[in-house]
Short mmCIF file of the C-alpha atoms (twelve columns), coordinates in Angstrom:
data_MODEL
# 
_entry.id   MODEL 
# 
loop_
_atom_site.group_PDB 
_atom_site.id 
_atom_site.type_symbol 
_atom_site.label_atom_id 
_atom_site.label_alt_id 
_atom_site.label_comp_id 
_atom_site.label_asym_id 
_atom_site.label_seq_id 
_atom_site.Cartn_x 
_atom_site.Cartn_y 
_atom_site.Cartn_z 
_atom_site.pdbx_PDB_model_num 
ATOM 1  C CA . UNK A 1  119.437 71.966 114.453 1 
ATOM 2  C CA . UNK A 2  118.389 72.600 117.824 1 
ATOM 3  C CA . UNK A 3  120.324 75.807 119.857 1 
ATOM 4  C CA . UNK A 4  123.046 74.157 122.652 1 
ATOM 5  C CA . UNK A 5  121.643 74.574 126.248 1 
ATOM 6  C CA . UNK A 6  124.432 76.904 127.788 1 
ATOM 7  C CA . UNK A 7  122.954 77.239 131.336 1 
ATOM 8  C CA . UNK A 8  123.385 74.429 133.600 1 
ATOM 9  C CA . UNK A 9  119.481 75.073 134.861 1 
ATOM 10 C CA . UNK A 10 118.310 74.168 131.410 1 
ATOM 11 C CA . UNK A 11 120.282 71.062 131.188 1 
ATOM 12 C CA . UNK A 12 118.196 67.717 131.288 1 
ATOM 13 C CA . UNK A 13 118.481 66.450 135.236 1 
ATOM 14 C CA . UNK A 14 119.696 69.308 136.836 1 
ATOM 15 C CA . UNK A 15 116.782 69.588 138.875 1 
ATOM 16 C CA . UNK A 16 116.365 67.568 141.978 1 
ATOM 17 C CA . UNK A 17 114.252 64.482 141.861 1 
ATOM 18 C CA . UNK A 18 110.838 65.039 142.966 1 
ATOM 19 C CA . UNK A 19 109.039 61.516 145.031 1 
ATOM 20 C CA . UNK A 20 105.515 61.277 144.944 1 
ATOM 21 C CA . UNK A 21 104.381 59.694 147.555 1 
ATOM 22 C CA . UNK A 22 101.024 56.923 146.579 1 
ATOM 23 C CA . UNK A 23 98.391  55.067 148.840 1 
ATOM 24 C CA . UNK A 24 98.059  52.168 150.124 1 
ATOM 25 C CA . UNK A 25 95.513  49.505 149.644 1 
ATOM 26 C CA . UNK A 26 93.828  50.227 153.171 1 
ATOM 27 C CA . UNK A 27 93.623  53.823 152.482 1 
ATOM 28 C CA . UNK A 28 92.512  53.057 148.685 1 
ATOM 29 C CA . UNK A 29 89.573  50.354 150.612 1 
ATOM 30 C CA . UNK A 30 88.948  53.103 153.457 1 
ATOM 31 C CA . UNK A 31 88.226  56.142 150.952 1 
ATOM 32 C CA . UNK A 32 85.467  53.735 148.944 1 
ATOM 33 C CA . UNK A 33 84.318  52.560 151.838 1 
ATOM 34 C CA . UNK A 34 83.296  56.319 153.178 1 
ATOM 35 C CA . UNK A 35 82.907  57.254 149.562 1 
ATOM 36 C CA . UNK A 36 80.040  54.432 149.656 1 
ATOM 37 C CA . UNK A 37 78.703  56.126 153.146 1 
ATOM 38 C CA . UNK A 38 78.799  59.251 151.884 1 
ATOM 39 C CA . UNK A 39 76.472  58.439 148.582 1 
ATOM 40 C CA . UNK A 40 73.815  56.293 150.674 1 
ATOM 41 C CA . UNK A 41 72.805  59.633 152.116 1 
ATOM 42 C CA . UNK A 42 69.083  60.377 150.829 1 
ATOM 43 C CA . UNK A 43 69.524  64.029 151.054 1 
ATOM 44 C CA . UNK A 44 71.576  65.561 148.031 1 
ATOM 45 C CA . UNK A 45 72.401  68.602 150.221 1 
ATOM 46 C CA . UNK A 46 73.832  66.415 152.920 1 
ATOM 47 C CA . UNK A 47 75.956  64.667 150.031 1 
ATOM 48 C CA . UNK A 48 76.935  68.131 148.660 1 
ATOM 49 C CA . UNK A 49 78.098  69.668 152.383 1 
ATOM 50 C CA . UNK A 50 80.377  66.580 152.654 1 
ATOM 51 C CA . UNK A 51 81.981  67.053 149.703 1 
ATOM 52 C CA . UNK A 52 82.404  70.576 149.407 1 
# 
């Protein structure tokens, strides 16, 4: 049988809830759009600066 949690810090929910926070469907459209920009570049050095 498992040991009793004691501490109130190791009790299931004690923690605050944590929001993540996702994108919308223009940002989601926006990124592929650059992200399409970005990869129609001939060079692959220009492609690399951009992303790194």
């Amino acid at each position: 049988m498992p040991e009793a949690v004691r501490r109130m810090e190791e009790a299931y929910g004690s923690s605050s809830a944590r929001y993540r926070q996702n994108a919308s469907a223009g940002a989601l459209g926006r990124m592929e759009a650059v992200f399409g920009w970005i990869n129609a570049l001939p060079s692959e050095g220009d492609r690399k600066g951009i992303y790194a």
